[in-house]
N, C-alpha and C positions, 0 to 999 in steps of 0.2 A: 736561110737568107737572113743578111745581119739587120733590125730593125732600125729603123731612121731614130736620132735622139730622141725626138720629139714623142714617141711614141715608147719609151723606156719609163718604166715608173722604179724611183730611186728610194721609195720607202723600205724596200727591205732590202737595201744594200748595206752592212754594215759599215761605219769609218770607226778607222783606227786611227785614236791621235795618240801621239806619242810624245808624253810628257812630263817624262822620269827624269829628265837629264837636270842639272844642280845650275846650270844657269851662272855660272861664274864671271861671265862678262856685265851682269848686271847689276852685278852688287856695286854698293851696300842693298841696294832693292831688292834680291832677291835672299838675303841671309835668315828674314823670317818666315818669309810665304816664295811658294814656289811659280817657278815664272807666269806657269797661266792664270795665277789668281792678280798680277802682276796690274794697276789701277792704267787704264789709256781709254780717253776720252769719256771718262767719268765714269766708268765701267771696270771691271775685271776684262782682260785679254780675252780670256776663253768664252765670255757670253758672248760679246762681238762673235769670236768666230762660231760660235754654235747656233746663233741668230741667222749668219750667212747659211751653213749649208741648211736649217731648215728651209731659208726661203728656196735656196737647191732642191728642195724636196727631198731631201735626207733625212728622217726619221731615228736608224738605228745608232748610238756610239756608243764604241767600247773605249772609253779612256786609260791607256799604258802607265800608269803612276809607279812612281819613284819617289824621290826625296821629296818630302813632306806632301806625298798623296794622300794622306788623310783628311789633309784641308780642302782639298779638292773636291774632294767626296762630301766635307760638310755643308760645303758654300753650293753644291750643285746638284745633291741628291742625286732621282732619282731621273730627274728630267722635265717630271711631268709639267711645270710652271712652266715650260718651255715650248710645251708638245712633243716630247722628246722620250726614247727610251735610252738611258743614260746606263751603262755596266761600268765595272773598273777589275781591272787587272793589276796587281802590282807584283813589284820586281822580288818584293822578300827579303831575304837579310840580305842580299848583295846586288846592286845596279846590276844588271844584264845587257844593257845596252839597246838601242834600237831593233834591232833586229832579233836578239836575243826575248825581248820584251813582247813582239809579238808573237812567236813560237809560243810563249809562256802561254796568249792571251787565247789562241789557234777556236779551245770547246767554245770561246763564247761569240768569234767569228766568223765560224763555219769555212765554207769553200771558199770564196772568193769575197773579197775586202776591200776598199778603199785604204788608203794611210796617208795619213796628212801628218805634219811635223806639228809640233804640240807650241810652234812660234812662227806660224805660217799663218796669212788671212789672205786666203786666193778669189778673187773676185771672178769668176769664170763658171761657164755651164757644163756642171759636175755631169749629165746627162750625154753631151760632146765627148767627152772623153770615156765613159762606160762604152758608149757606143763603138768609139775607137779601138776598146781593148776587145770587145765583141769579137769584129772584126777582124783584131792580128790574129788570134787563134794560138796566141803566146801564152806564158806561165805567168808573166807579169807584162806590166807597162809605168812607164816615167815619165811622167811630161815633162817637157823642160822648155825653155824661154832663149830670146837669143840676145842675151844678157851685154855682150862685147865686154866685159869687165866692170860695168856700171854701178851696178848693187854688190855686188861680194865677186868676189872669184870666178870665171865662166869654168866650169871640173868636164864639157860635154863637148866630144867632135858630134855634130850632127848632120848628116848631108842624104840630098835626095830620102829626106821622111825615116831615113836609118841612125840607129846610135851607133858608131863606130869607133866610141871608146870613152870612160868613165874613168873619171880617176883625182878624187878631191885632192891625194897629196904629192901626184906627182902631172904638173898642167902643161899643155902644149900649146903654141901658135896656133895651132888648128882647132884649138876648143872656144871657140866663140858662145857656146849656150851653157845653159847651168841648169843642174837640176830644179826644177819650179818648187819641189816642195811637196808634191802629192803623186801618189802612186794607184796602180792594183795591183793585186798578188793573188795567184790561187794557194791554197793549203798547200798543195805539193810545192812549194818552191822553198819551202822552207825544211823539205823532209829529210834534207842532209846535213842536216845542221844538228849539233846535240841536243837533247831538253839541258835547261836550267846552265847555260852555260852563257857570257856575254860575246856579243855577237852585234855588229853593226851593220845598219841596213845597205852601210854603201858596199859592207863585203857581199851581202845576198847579193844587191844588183850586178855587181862584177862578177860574179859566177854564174848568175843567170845569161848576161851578155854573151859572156865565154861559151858557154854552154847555144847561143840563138837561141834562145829562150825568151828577151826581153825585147818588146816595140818600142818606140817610142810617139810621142804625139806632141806636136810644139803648141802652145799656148801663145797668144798676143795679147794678151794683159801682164802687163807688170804686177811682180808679188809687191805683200808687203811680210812685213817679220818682226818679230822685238827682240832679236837675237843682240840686240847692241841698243845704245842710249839713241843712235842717228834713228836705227828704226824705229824705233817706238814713239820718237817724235814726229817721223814723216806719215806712220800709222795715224798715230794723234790727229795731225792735221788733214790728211786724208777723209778719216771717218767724220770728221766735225762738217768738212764739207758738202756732206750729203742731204740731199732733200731732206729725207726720213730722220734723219739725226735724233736720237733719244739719247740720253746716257744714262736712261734708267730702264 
């Protein structure tokens, strides 16, 4: 019997953020430090988001580092100032890619994983959706949002609670949602793929799909992202707006 959210405890689930990628759209900002160290509402990107899924009740992260992961690792340790158990993976002498990146990261993720995009701040109960993938009794799960074109691209036909087609570079009339930004995955979904080779996450999900492998679960909060200078300002003003508001 699949357990109600509310009764899911998310402390040992690990997430995997993925945060290798070079960040080109936001330079000159990102030519010395790498996007999640990246300054929005007086803060580094990544503490925001690492403060959200704590108050999630998510404990475990494994941070996917890439270009200039080092600094990552310096500004955030181990976690603990956070309550946090913080690991890093990185990609090695050559990018891997999303997908590629977690294969790599697999020993210190074990079975079953969260993944969030390493320029994603999802405001939703991380709980709601474990639950969900409970449930499908799938390899993975994608949430996704029914975006109509708003925020970036809609890449997701999604009807009657089903994905019935993904595809960021080639989009249809009939894709009104978009990927939200966060995922699960078991270990095995990634067992066909090579080690040490790049690999992007949107090729897994499309072969998971292919394969009925993949749920999906729609979400009703709008993301946010610092994938561009618009996001990081509607971020900005976002986070400022909140009761709780610190930027320290």
């Amino acid at each position: 019997m699949t357990p109600p959210a509310e009764g899911i405890d998310l402390a040992d689930w690990p997430v995997a953020i993925l945060a290798g990628g070079m960040a080109k759209r936001l330079r000159p900002l990102t030519e010395t430090i790498p996007k999640a160290l990246v300054s929005v509402a007086g803060a580094p990107f990544l503490t925001h988001q690492l403060r959200l899924l704590h108050s999630a009740g998510l404990r475990r992260i494994v941070i996917c580092a890439g270009y200039l992961g080092e600094m990552i690792e310096a500004e955030m340790g181990d976690g603990a100032a956070l309550d946090l158990r913080i690991e890093y993976s990185f990609d090695g002498p050559r990018l891997l890619g999303t997908g590629g990146a977690l294969k790599r990261a697999l020993p210190l993720l074990g079975d079953r994983f969260f993944i969030l995009y390493g320029d994603s701040y999802l405001p939703i109960d991380y709980r709601k959706v474990a639950a969900a993938f409970a449930a499908s009794d799938k390899t993975g799960l994608m949430t996704v949002y029914r975006n109509q074109g708003r925020w970036d691209a809609s890449n997701v036909q999604f009807e009657a609670g089903q994905i019935l087609r993904y595809d960021k570079k080639h989009r249809t009339p009939e894709m009104h949602h978009i990927d939200y930004g966060l995922g699960i995955l078991r270990a095995d979904g990634l067992a066909s793929w090579p080690d040490e080779t790049p690999v992007d996450l949107a090729d897994v999900y499309g072969r998971l799909l292919s394969e009925k492998r993949l749920s999906g679960y729609e979400v009703m909060e709008r993301f946010y992202e610092i994938g561009s200078t618009q996001g990081l300002a509607e971020l900005d003003a976002f986070l400022r707006r909140q009761p709780a508001f610190s930027p320290s």
